[in-house]
C-alpha positions as a printed NumPy array, in Angstrom:
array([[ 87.578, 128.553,  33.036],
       [ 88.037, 126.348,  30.306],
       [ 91.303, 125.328,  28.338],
       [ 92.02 , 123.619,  25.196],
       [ 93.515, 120.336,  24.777],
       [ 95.069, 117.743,  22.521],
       [ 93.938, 114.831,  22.353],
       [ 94.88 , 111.081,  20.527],
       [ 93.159, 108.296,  20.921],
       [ 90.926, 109.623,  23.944],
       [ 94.52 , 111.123,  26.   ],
       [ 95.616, 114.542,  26.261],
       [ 98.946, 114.741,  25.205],
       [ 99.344, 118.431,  24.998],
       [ 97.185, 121.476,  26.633],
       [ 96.914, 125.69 ,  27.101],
       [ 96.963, 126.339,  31.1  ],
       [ 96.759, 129.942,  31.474],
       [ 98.437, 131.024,  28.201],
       [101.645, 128.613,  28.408],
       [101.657, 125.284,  26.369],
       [101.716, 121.887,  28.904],
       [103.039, 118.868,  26.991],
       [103.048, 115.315,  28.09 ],
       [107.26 , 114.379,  27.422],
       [109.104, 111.236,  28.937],
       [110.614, 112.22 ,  32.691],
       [113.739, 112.238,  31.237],
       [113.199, 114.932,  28.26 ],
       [110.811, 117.097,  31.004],
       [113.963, 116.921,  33.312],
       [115.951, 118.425,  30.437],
       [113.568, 121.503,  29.873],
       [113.318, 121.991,  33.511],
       [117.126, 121.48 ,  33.862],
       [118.221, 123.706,  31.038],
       [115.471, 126.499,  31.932],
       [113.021, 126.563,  28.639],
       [110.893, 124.662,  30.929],
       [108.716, 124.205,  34.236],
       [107.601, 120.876,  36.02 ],
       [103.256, 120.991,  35.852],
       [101.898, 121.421,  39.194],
       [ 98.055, 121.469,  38.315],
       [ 96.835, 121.744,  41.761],
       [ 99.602, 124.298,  42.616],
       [100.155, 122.427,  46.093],
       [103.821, 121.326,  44.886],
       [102.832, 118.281,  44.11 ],
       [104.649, 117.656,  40.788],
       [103.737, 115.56 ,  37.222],
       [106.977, 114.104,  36.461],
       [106.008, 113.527,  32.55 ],
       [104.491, 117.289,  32.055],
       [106.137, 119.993,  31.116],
       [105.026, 124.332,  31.216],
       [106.581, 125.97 ,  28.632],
       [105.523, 129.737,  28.907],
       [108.688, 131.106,  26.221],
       [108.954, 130.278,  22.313],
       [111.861, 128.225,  22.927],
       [111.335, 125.148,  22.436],
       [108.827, 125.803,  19.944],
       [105.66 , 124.686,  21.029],
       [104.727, 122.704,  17.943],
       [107.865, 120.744,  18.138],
       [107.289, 120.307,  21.415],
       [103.61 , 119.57 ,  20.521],
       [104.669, 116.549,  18.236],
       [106.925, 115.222,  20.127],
       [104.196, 114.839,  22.886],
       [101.838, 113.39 ,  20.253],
       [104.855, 110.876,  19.785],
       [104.975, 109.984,  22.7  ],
       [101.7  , 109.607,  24.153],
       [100.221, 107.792,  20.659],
       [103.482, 105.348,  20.857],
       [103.74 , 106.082,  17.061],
       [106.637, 107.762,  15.09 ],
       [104.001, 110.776,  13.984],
       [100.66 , 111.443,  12.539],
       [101.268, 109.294,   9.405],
       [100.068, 106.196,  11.283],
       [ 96.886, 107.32 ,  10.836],
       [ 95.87 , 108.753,  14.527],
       [ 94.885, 112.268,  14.259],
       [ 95.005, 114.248,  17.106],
       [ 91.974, 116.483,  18.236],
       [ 91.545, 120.284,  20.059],
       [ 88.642, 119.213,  23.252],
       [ 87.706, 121.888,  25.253],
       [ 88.833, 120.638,  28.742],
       [ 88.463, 122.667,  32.374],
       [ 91.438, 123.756,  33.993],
       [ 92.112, 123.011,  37.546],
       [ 90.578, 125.599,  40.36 ]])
């Protein structure tokens, strides 16, 4: 099964795992979601082994293209697409 992904300058920042949105956030902001409940922490292997800068959001709040930029924002170290980066949709396989 394949999923799609979002990708600037070759890294994904944000992804669709089986129909929720994963973002790539600092610790600190993925702590928040987690904390406050609009989130999840990413376990891709589903072993409990946790990605301390990803983030399953599977609800509309946040919404996911906020939540989408910011992990563009993040990941490209820019202040938003106006630097000129322009993020991409890869297809990417999802873990087994």
């Amino acid at each position: 099964m394949a999923s799609l992904g979002l990708r600037v300058d070759g890294k994904i920042f944000a992804m669709l795992v089986r129909g929720s949105l994963v973002a790539k956030l600092p610790a600190e902001r993925v702590a928040e979601l987690v904390s406050s409940g609009r989130g999840q922490h990413f376990d891709p292997r589903r072993d409990g082994r946790l990605m301390k800068e990803w983030v399953v959001l599977d609800r509309p709040r946040p919404p996911w293209l906020d939540v989408a930029r910011e992990a563009y924002r993040f990941v490209s170290g820019a202040a938003g697409p106006a630097h000129g980066r322009r993020a991409r949709v890869t297809p990417r396989r999802s873990p087994r």
